[in-house]
Biopython code that builds the backbone (N, CA, C, O; Angstrom):
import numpy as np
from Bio.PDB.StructureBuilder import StructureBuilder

atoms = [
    (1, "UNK", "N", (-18.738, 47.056, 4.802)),
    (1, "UNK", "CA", (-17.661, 46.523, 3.995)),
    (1, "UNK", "C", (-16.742, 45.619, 4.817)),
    (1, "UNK", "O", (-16.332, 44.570, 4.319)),
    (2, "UNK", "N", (-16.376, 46.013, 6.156)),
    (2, "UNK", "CA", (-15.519, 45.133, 6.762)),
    (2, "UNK", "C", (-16.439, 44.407, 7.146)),
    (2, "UNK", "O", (-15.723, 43.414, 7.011)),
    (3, "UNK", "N", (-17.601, 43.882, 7.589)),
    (3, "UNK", "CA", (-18.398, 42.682, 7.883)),
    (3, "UNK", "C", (-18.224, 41.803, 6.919)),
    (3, "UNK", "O", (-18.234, 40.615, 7.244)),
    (4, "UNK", "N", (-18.053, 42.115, 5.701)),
    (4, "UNK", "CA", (-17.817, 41.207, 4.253)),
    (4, "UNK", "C", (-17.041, 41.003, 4.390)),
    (4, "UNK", "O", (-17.013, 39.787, 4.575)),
    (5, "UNK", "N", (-15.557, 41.650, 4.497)),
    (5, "UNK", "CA", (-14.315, 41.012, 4.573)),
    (5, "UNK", "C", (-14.138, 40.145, 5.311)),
    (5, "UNK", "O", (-13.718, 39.057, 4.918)),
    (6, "UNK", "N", (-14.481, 40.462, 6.884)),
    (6, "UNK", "CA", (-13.884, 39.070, 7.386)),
    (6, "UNK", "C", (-15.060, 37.832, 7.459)),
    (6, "UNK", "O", (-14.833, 36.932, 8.269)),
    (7, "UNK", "N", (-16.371, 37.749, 6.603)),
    (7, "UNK", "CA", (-16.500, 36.846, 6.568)),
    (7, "UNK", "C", (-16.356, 36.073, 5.050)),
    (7, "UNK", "O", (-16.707, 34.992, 4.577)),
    (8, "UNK", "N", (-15.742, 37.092, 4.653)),
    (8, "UNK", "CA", (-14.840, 36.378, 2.965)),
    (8, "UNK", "C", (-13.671, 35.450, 3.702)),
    (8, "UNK", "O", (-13.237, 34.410, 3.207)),
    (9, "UNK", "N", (-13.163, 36.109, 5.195)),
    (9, "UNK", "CA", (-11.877, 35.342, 5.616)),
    (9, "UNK", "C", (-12.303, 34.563, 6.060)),
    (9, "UNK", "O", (-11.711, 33.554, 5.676)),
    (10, "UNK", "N", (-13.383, 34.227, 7.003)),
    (10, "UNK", "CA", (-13.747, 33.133, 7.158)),
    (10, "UNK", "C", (-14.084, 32.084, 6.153)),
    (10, "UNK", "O", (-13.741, 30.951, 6.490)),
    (11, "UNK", "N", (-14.597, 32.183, 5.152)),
    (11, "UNK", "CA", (-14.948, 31.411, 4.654)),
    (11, "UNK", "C", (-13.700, 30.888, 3.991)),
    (11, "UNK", "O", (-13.540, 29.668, 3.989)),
    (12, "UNK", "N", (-12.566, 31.860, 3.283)),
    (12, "UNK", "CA", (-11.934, 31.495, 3.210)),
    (12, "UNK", "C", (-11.268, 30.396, 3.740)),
    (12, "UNK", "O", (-11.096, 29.313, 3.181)),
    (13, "UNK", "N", (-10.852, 30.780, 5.002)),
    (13, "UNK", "CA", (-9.813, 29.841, 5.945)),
    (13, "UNK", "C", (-10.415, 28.841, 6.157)),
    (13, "UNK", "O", (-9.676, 27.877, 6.358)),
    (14, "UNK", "N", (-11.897, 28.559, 6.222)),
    (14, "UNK", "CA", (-12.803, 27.196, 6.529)),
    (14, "UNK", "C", (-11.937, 26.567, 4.967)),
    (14, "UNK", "O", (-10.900, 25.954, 5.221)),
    (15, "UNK", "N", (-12.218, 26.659, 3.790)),
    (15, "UNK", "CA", (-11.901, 26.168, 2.703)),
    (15, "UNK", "C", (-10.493, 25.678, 2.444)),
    (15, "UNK", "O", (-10.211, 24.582, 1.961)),
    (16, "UNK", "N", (-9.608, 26.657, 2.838)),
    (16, "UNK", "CA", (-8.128, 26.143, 2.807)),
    (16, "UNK", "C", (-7.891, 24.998, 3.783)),
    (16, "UNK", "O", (-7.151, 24.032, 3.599)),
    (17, "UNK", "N", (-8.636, 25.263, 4.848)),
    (17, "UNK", "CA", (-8.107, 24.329, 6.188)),
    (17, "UNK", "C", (-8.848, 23.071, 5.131)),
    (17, "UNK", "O", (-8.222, 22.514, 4.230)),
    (18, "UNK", "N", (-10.092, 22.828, 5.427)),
    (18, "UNK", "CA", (-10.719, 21.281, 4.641)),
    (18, "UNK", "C", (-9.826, 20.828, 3.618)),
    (18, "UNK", "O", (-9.415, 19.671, 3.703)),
    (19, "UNK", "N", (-9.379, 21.710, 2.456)),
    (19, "UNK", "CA", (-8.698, 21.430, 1.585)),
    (19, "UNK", "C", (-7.270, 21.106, 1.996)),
    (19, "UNK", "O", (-6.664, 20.273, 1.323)),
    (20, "UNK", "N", (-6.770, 21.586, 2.864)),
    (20, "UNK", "CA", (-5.299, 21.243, 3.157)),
    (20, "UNK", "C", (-5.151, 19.982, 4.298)),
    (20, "UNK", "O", (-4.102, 19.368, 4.492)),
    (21, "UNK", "N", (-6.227, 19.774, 4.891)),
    (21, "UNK", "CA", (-6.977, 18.449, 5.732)),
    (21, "UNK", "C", (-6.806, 17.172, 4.623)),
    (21, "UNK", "O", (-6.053, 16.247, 4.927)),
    (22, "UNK", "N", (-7.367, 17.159, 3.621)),
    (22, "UNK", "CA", (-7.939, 16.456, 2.810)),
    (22, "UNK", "C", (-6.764, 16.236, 1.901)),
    (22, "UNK", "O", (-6.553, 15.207, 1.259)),
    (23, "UNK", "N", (-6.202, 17.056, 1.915)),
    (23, "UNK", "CA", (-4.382, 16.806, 0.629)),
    (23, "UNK", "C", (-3.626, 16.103, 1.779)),
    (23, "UNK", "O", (-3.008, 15.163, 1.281)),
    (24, "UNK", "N", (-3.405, 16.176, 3.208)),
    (24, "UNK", "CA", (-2.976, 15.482, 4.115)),
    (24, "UNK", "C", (-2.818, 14.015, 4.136)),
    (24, "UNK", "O", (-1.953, 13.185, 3.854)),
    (25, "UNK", "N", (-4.286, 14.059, 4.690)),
    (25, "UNK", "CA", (-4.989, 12.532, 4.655)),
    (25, "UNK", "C", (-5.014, 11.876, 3.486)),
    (25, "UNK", "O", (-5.246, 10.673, 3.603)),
    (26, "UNK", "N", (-4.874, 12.218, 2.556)),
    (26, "UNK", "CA", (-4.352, 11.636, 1.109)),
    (26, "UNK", "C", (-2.869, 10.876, 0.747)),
    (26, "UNK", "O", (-2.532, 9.832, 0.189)),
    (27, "UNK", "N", (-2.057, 12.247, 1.526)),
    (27, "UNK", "CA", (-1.111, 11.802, 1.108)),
    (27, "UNK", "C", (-0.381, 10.588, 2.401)),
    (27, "UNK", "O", (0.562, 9.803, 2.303)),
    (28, "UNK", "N", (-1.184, 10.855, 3.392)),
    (28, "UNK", "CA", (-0.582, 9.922, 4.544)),
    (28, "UNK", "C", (-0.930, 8.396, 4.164)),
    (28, "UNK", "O", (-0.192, 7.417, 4.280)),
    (29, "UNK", "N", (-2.561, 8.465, 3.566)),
    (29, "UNK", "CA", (-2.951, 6.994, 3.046)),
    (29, "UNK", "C", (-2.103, 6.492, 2.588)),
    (29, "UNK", "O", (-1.656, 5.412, 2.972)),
    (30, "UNK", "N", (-1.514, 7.401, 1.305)),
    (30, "UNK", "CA", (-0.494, 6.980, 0.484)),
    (30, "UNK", "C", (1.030, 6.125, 0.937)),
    (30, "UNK", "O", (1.437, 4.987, 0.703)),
    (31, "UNK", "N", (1.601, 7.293, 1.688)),
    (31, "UNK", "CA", (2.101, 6.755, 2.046)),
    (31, "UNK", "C", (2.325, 5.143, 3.344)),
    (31, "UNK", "O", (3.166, 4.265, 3.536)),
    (32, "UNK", "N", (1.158, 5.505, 3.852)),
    (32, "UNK", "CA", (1.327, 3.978, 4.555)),
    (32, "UNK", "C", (1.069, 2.708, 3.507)),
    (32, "UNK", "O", (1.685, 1.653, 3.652)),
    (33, "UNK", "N", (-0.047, 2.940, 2.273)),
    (33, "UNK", "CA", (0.287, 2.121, 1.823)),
    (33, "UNK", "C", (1.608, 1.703, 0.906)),
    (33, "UNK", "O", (1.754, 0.534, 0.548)),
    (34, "UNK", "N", (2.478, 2.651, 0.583)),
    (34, "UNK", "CA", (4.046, 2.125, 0.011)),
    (34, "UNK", "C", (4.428, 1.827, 0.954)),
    (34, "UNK", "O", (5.484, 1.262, 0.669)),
    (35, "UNK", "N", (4.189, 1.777, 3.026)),
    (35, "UNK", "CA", (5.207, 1.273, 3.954)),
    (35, "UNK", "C", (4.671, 0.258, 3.597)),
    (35, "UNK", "O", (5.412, -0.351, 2.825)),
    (36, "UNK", "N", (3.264, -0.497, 3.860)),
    (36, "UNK", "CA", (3.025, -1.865, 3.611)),
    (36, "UNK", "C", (3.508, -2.433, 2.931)),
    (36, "UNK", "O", (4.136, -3.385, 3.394)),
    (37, "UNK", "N", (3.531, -2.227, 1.425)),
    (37, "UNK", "CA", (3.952, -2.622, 0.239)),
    (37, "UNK", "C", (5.199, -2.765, 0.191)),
    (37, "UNK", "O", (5.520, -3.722, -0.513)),
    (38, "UNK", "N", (6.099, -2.175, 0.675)),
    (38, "UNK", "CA", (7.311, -2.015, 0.989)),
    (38, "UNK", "C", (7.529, -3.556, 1.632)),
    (38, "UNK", "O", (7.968, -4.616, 1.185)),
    (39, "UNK", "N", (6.871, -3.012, 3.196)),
    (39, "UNK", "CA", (7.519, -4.676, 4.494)),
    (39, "UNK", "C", (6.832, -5.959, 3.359)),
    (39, "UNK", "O", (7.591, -6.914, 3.194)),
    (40, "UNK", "N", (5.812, -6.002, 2.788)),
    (40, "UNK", "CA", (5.328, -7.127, 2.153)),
    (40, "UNK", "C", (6.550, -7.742, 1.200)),
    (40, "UNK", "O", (7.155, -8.814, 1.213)),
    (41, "UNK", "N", (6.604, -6.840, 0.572)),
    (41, "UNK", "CA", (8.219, -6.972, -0.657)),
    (41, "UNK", "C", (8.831, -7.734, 0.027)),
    (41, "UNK", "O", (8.845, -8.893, -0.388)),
    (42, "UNK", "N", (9.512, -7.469, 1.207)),
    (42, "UNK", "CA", (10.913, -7.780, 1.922)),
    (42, "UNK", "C", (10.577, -9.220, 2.626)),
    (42, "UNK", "O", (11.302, -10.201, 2.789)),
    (43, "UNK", "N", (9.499, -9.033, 2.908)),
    (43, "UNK", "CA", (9.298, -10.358, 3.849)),
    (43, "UNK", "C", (8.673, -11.671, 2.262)),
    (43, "UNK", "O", (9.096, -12.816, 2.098)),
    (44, "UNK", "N", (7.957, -11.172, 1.664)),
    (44, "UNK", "CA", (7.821, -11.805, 0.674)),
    (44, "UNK", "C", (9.288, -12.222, -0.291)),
    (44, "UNK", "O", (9.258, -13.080, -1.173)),
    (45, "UNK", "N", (10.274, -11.595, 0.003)),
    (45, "UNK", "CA", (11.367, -12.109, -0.705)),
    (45, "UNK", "C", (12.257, -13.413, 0.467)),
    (45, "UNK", "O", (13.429, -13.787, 0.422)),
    (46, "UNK", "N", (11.485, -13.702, 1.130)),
    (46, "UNK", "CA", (12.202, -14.171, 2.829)),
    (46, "UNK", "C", (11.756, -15.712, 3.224)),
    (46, "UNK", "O", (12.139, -16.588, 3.999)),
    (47, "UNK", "N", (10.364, -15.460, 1.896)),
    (47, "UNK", "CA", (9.813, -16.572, 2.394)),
    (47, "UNK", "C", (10.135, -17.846, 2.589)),
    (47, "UNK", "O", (10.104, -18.607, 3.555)),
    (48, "UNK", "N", (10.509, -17.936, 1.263)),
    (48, "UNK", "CA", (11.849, -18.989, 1.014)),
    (48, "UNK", "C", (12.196, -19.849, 2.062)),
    (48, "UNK", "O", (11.787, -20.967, 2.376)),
    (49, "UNK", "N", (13.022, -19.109, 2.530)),
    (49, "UNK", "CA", (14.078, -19.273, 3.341)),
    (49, "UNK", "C", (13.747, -19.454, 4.838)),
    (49, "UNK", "O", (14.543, -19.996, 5.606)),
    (50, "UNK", "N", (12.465, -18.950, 5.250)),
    (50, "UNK", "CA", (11.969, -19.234, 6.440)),
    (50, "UNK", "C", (10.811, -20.701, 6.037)),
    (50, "UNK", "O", (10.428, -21.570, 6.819)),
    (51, "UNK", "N", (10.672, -20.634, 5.405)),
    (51, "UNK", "CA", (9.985, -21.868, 4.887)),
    (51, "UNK", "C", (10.751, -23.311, 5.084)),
    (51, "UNK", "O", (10.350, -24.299, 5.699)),
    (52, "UNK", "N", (12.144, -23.093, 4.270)),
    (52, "UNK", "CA", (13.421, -24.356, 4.321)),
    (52, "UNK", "C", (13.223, -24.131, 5.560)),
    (52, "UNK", "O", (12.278, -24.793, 5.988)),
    (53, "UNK", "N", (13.797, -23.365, 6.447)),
    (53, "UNK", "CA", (13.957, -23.175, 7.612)),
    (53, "UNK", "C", (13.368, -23.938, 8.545)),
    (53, "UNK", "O", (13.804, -24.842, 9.257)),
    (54, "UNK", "N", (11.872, -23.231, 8.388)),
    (54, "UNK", "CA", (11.003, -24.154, 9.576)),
    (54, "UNK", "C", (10.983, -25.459, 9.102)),
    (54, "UNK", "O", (11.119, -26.312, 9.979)),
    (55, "UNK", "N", (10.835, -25.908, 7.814)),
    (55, "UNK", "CA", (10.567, -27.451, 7.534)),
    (55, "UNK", "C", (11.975, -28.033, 7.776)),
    (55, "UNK", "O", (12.068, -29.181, 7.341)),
    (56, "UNK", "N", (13.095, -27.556, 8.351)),
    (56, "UNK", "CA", (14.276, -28.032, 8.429)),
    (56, "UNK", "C", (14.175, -28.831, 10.487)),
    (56, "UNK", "O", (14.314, -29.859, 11.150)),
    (57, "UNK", "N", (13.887, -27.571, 10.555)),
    (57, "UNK", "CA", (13.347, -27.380, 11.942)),
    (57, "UNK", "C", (12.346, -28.395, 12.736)),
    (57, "UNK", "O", (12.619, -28.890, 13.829)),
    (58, "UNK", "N", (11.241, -28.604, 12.064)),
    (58, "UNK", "CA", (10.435, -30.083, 12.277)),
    (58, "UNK", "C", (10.758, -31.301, 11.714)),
    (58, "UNK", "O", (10.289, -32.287, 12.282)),
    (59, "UNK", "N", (11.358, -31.454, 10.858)),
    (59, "UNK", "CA", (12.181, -32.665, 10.395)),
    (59, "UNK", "C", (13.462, -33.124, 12.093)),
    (59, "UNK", "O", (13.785, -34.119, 12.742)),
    (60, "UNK", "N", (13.617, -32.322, 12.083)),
    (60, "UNK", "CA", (15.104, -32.333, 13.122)),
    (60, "UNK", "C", (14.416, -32.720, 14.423)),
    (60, "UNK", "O", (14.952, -33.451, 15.256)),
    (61, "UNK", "N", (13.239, -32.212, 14.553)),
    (61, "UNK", "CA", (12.564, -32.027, 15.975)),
    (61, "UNK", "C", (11.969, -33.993, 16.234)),
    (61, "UNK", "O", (12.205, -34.768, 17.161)),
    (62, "UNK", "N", (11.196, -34.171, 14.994)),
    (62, "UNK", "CA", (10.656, -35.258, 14.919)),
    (62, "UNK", "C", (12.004, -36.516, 14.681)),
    (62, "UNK", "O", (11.864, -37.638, 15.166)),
    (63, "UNK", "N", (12.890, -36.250, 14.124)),
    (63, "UNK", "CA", (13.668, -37.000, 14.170)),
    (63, "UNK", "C", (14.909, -37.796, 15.229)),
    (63, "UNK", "O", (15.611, -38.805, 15.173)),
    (64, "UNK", "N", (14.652, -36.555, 16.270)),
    (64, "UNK", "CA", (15.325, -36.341, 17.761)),
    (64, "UNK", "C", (14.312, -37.177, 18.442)),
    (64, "UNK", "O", (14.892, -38.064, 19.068)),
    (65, "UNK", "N", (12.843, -37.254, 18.584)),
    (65, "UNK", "CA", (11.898, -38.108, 19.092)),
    (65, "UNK", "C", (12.385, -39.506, 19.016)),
    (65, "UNK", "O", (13.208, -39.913, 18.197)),
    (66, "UNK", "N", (11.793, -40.222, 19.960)),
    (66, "UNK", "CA", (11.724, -41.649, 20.201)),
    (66, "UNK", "C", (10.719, -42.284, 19.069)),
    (66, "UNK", "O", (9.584, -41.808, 19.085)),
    (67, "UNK", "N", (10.920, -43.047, 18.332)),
    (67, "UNK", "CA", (10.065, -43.948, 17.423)),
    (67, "UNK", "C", (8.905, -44.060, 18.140)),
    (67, "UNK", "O", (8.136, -43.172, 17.769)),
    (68, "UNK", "N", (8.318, -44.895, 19.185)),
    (68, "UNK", "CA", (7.075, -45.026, 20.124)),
    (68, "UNK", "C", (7.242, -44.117, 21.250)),
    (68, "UNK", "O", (8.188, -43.408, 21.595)),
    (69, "UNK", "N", (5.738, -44.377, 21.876)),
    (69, "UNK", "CA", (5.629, -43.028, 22.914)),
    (69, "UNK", "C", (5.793, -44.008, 24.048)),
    (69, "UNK", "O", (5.896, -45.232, 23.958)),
    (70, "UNK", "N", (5.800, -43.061, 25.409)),
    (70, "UNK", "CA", (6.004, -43.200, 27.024)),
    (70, "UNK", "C", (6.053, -44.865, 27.118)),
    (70, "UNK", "O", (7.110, -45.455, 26.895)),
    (71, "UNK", "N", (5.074, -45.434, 27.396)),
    (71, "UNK", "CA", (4.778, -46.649, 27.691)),
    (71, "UNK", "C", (5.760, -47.679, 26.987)),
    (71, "UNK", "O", (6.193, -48.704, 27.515)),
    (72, "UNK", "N", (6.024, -47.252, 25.767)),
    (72, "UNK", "CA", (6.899, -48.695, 25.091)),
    (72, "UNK", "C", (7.836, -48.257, 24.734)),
    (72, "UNK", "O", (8.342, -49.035, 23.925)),
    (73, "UNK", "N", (8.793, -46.836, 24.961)),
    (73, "UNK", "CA", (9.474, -46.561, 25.066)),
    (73, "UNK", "C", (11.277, -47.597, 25.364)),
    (73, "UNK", "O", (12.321, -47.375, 24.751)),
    (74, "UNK", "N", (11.090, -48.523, 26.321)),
    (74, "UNK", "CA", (11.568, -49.324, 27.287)),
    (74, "UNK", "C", (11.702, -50.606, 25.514)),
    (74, "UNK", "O", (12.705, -51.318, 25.478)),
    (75, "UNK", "N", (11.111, -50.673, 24.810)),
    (75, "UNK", "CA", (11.303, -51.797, 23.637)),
    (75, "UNK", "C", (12.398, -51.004, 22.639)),
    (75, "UNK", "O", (13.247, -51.547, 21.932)),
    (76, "UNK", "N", (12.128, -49.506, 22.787)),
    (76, "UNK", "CA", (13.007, -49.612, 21.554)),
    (76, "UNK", "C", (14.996, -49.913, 22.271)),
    (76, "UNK", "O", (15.975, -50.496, 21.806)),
    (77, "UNK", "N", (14.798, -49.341, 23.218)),
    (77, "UNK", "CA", (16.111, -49.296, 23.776)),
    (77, "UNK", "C", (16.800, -50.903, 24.158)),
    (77, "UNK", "O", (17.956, -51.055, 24.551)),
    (78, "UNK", "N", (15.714, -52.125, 23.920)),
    (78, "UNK", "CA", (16.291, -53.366, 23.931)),
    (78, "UNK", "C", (17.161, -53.882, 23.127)),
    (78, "UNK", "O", (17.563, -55.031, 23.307)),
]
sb = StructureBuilder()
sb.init_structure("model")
sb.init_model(0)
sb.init_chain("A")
sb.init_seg("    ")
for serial, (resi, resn, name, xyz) in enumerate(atoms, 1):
    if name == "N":
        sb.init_residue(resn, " ", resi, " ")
    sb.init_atom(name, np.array(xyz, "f"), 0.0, 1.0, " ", f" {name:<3s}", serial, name[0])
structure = sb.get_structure()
């Protein structure tokens, strides 16, 4: 009779552990995917604005440049 019992407990505890493994890893998926979903939201509401941004940014950059390069440089300043 006790040889049955504890391998009713074993089997038991094999079953709870897999099962409580498996409700884990479920719920961790889960949750990383609402963190993703989450940073995507935020940065997706951002875009905007880093967008003006950078195109503000290369406008300014190219516009600070010299009209011609190295060599003829020396014409525009005549």
């Amino acid at each position: 009779f006790i040889e049955n019992r504890d391998f009713a407990t074993a089997i038991a505890t094999q079953v709870l552990l897999a099962a409580h493994m498996l409700f884990v890893n479920v719920l961790l998926i889960n949750l990383l995917i609402a963190m993703f979903s989450f940073t995507f939201d935020s940065v997706q509401s951002q875009t905007d604005l880093v967008w003006r941004y950078d195109r503000y940014a290369l406008i300014r950059e190219y516009f600070d440049r010299p009209p011609l390069f190295p060599p003829f440089i020396i014409l525009t300043h005549v």
